[in-house]
VOGUBA-164461 format. One line per 8 residues: number of its first residue (from 1); their letters; for each residue x, y, z of N, C-alpha, C. Coordinates in steps of 0.001 Angstrom, whole numbers, plus 500000, padded with zeros to 6 digits. Layout:
BEGIN
NUM = a = X Y Z X Y Z X Y Z; ...
END
This chain:
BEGIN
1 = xxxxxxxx = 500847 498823 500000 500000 500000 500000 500885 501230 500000; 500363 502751 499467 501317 503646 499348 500924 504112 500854; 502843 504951 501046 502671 505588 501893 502433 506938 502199; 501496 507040 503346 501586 508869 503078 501160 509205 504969; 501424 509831 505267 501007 510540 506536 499855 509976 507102; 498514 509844 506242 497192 509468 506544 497431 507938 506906; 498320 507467 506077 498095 505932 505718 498658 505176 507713; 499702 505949 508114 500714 505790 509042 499465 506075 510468
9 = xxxxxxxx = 499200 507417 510375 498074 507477 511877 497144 506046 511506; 496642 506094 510393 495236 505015 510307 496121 503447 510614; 497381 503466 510449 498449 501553 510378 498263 501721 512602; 498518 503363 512705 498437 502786 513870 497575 502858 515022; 496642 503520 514288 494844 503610 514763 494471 501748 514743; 494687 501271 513889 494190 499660 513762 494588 498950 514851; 495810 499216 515329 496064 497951 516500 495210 498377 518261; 494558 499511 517806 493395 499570 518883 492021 498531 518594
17 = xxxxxxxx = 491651 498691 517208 490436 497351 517407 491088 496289 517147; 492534 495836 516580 492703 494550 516296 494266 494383 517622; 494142 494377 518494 495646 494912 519251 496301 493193 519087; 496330 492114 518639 497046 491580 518028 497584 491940 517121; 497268 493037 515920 498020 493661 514869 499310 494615 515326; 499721 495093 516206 500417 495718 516902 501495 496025 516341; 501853 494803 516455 503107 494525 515949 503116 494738 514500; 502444 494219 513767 501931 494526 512110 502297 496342 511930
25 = xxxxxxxx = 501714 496918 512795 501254 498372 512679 503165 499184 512633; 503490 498748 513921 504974 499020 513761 505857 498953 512899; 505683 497400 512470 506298 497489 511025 506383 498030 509810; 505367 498068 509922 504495 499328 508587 505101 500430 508863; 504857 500949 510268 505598 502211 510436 507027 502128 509822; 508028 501649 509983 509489 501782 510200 509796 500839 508604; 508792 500163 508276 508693 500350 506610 508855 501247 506180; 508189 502287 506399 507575 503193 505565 508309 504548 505628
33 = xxxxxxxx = 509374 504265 506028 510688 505230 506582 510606 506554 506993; 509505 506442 508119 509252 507507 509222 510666 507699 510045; 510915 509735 510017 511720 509184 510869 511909 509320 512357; 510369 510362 512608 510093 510922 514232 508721 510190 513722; 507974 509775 515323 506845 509563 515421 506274 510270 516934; 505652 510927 516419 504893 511575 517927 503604 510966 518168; 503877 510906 519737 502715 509760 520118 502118 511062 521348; 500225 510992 520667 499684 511491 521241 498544 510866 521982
41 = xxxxxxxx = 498235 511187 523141 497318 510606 524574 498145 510228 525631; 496983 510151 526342 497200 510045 528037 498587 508746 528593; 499158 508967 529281 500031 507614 529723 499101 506666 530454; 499625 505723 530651 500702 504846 530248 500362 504539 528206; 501185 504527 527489 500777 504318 526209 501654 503489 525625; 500527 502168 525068 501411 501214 524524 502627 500876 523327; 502309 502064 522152 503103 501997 521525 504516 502822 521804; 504468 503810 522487 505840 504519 522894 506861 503655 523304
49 = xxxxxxxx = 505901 502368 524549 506483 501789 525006 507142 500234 523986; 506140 500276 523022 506715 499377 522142 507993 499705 521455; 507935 500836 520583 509203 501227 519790 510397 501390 520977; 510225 502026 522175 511326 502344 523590 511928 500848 523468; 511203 499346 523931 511808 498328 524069 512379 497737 522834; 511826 497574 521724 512230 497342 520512 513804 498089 519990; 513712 499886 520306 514938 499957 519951 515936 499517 520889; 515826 499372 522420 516603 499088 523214 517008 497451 523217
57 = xxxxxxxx = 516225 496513 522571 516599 494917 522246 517509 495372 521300; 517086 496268 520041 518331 496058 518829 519562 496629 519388; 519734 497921 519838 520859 498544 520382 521813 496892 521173; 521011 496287 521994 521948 495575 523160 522676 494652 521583; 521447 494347 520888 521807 493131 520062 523358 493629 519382; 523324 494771 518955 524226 495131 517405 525412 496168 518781; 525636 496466 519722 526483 496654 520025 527467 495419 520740; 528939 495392 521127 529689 494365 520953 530629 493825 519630
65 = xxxxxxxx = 531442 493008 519760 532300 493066 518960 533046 491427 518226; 531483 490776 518154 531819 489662 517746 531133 489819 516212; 531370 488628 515251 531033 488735 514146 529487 488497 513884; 529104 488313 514618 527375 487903 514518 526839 489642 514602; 527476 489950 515792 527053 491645 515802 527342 492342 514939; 528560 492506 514638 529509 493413 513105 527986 493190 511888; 527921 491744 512036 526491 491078 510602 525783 491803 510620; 524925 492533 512251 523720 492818 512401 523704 494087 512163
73 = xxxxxxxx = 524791 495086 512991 525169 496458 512310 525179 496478 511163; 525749 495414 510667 525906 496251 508795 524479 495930 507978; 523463 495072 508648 522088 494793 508463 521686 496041 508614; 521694 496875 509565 521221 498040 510601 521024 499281 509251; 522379 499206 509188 523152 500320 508333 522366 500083 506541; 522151 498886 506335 521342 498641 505005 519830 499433 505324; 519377 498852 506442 517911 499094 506393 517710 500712 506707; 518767 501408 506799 518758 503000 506826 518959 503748 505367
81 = xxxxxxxx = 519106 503393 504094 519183 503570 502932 518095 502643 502131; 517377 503818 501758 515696 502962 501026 516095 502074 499578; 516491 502452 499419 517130 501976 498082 517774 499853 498240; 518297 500486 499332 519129 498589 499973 517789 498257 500680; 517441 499380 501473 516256 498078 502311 515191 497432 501350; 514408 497965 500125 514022 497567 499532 514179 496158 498797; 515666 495048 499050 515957 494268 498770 515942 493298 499768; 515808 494184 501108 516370 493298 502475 514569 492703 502479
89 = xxxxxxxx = 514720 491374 503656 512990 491114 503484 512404 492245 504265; 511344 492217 504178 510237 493284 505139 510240 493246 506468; 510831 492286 506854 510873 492553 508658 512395 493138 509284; 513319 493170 508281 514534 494190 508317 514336 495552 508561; 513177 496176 508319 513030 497285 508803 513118 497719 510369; 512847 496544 510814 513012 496517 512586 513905 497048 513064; 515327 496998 512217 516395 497136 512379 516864 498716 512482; 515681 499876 511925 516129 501092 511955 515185 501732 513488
97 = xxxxxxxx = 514380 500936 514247 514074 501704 515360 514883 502355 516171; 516411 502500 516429 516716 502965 517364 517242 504241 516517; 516792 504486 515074 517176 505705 514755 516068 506511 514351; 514637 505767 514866 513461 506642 515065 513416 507420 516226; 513019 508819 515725 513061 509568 516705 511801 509583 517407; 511101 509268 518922 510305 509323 519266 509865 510579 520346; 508934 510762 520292 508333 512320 520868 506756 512130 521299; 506610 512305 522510 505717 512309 523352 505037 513747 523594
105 = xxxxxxxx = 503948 513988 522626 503104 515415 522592 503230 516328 523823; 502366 514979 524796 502087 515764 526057 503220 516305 526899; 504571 515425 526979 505753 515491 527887 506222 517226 526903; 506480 517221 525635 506850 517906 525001 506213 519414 525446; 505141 519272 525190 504274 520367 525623 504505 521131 527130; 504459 520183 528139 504750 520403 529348 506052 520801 529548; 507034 520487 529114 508659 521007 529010 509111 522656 527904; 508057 523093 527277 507539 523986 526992 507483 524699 526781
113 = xxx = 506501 524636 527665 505161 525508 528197 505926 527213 528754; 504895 527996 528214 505320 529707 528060 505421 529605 529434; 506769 530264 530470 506712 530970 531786 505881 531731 531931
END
């Protein structure tokens, strides 16, 4: 499906009636080579907290200095150029969350806010 702004709120409007899709919805996102996502509503909120743990599994994974890691960095580093990820399979995109920038409306707002 093409991507566009509309397409991205509505990928992640869906995993509220289908919240087994969740995960589906994320992917799509970081497919679709977003590179801030601002997450708006009340806390506790599940997807902030999804992309937060997701980039923090890849970070532990691809830092270190054995050859399995060196593999996964240079995986990392593909799925950040649209052109290569387009060859990599579709769940390689996983691989660019820790260079999504994430932003929390409300925290943002409150840090701010006019004196």
């Amino acid at each position: 499906r093409a991507y566009d702004g509309r397409a991205a709120r509505d990928t992640l409007r869906d995993w509220v009636d289908c919240p087994q899709r969740l995960w589906d919805a994320v992917c799509d996102v970081l497919a679709g080579g977003v590179q801030q996502v601002i997450h708006v509503g009340p806390e506790p909120n599940v997807i902030p907290a999804t992309f937060q743990r997701l980039s923090d599994n890849i970070r532990q994974q691809i830092n270190g200095n054995s050859w399995e890691k060196f593999g996964l960095r240079a995986m990392a580093g593909l799925a950040e150029r649209p052109w290569l990820a387009s060859l990599l399979p579709s769940r390689a995109a996983l691989l660019r969350a820790p260079e999504v920038k994430q932003l929390v409306l409300e925290d943002w707002l409150l840090e701010n806010a006019p004196s």
